[in-house]
N, C-alpha and C positions, 0 to 999 in steps of 0.2 A: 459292524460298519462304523466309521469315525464322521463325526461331525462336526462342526465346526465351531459349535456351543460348547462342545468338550473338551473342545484342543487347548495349549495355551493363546491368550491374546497377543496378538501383532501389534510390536510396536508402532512402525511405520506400515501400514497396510496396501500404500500405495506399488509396492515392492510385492506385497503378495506371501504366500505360505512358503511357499520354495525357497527362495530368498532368505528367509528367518530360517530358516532348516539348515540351510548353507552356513549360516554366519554362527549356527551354533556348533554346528560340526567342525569346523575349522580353532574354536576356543580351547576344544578336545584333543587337536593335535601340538604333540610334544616337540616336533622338529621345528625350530623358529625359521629358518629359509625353507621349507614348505609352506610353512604357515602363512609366510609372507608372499609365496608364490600365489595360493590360493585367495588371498584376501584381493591381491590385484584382479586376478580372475572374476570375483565375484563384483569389484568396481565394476569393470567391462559388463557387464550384464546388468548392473543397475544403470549405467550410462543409456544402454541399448532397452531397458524398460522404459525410461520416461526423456524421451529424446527432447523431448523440449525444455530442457536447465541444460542442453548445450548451449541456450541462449544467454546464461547467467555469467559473469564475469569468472566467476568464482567455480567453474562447473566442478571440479574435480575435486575439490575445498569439500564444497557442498555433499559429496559423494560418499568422501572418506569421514565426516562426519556425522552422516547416516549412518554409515556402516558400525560407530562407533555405539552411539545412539540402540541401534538392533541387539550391540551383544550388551547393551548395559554397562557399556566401558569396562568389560571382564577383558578384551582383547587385546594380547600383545603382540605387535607387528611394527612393523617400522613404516611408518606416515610420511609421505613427502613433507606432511603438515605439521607434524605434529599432533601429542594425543591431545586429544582436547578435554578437560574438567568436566566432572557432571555439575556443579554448581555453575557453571557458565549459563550451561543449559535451560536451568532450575530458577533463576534470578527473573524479577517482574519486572519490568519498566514502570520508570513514575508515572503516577497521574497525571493524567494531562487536565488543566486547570480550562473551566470552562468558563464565557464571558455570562455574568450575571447582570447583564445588562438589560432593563425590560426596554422591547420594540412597540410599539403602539401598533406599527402595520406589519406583520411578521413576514408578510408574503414580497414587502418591498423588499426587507433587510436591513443590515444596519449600515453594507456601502452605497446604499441608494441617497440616505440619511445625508450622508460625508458628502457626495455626490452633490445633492440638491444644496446644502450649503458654500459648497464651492463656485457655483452657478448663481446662487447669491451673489458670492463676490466678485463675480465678473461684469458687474455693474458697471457702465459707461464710467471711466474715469479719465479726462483728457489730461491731466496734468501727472498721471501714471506715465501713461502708453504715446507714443508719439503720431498714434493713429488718428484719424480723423473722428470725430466724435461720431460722424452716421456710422463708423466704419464698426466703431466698438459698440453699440446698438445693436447694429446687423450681426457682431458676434455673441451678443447676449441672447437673442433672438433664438441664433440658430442654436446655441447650446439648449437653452429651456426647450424648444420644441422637438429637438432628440432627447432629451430627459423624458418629455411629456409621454411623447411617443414609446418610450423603454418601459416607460411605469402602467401604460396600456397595455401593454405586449405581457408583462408579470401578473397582471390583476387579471386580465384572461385565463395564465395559466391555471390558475388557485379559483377564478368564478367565470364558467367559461360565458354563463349567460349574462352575467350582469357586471359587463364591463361599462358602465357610462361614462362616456368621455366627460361630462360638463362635473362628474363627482373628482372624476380622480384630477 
């Protein structure tokens, strides 16, 4: 009895045992317009296993890629795409550089921070704005207590008991 511990490993497993079986048999054959006949065939059936990367721009890109991928790039066939490099493959993306910036209240964040300073500067200023001076009060007002209100709504999330309005 064969198991599945003893086989070889699946590259793409999402494809399945069958699949990898196909793409090795087909590396075996000698005729190149067979060959290329059957690789299209085996696309059709990776299409038809995971129907949802018809959604992807690139569905068929994406296919022939795998396909490529499964034989180890031993496979010669003619690609609408082109064969594609295993060093393309093989290549990391840079680090992504993380902000080292320390937050005092972690659970506000650091655009609450941006946020509440901007809100500072929305301080009555009548020689700014040509609004009336209650008028730019009343929108100091109402930005601070949507702030106020946003900063209660987060500190909840993070302490659900011990929100006290007169702390935060």
């Amino acid at each position: 009895m064969e198991y599945n511990t003893s086989l070889p490993h699946l590259i793409i497993p999402e494809y399945g045992r069958n699949v990898q079986k196909m793409v090795q048999s087909i590396i075996k054959i000698e005729d190149r317009e067979k060959r290329n006949h059957q690789a299209k065939a085996i696309i059709e059936v990776m299409g038809n296993l995971n129907p949802h990367l018809r959604d992807v721009t690139d569905f068929k890109h994406k296919l022939w890629d795998h396909l490529f991928i499964m034989s180890e790039f031993e496979l010669d066939v003619d690609s609408p795409y082109g064969k594609p490099s295993k060093e393309s493959f093989e290549e990391k993306p840079e680090k992504v550089t993380y902000s080292t910036n320390n937050i005092k209240f972690r659970h506000y964040g650091k655009i609450l921070l941006e946020i509440i300073e901007h809100v500072i500067d929305l301080e009555p200023r009548p020689q700014a704005n040509n609004l009336h001076p209650n008028c730019q009060f009343l929108h100091f007002r109402f930005s601070s207590t949507q702030l106020h209100n946003h900063m209660i709504g987060l500190r909840l999330r993070r302490h659900p008991v011990t929100a006290d309005r007169l702390q935060i």
